[in-house]
N, C-alpha and C positions, 0 to 999 in steps of 0.2 A: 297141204300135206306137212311142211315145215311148221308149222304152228300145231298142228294134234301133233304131230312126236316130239318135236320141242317139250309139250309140256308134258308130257310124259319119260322121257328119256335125254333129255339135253338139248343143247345145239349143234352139237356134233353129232349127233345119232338123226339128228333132224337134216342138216344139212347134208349128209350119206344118204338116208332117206330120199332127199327129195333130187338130190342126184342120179341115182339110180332111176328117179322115174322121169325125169328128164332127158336120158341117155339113154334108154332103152330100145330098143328098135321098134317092138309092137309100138309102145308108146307114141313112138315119133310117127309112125305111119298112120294111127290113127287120128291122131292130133291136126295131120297135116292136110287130111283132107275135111270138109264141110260136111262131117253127119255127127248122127246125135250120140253117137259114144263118147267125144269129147266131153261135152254133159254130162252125162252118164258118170263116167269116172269122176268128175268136179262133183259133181251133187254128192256123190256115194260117198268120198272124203270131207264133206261138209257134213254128213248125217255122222258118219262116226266119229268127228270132231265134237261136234252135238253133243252128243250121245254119253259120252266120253264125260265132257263138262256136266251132265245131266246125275249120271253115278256120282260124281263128286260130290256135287252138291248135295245130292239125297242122305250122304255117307257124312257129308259134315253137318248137316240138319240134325242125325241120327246122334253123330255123335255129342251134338248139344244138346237136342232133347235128354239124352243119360247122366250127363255131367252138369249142364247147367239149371236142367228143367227143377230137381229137388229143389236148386234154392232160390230157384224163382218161387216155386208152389209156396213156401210157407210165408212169403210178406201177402202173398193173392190172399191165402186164408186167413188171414187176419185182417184183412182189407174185408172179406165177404162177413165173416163173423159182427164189423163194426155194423155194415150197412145194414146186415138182420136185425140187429139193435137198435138201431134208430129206426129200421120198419114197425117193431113193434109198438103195442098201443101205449102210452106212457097214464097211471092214473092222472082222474082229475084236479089233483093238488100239486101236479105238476104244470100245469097247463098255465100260459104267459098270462092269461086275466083272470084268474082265479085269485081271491082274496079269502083270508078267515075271517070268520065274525066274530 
């Protein structure tokens, strides 16, 4: 819990956070015995930790693709334009054993 609100809000908002659910009363009573809501609640705030980190990245992917993607595009198209060039057939008075008479 301290690490999702950390990176979202601080370490003070993280360490409030995770006080709060440390000191809780439901918390503590569920905590304290051996079933699987302990679980429960740990997985739940691993998934919207996740989850969390998951938006971020899509959002920073996003916003390279818009800013950085143009100036990657125009070295790729001239990079593609070379290699069609050299796929094409070149004539036979270009060709390395070709000689004039």
């Amino acid at each position: 819990l301290y690490v999702a609100v950390r990176h979202s809000f601080g370490p003070l908002a993280a360490t409030i956070a995770a006080l709060v659910m440390a000191i809780t009363p439901a918390a503590v009573l569920i905590f304290r015995f051996n079933n699987p809501d302990a679980l429960l609640t740990l997985l739940l705030v691993a998934a919207v930790a996740l989850g969390q980190t998951l938006v971020l990245a899509v959002l920073l992917a996003a916003w390279l693709g818009v800013v950085v993607g143009p100036a990657l595009r125009r070295p790729a198209a001239a990079i593609a334009r070379r290699a069609r060039r050299r796929a094409e057939p070149s004539p036979p008075w270009h060709a390395p054993g070709w000689r004039s008479s």
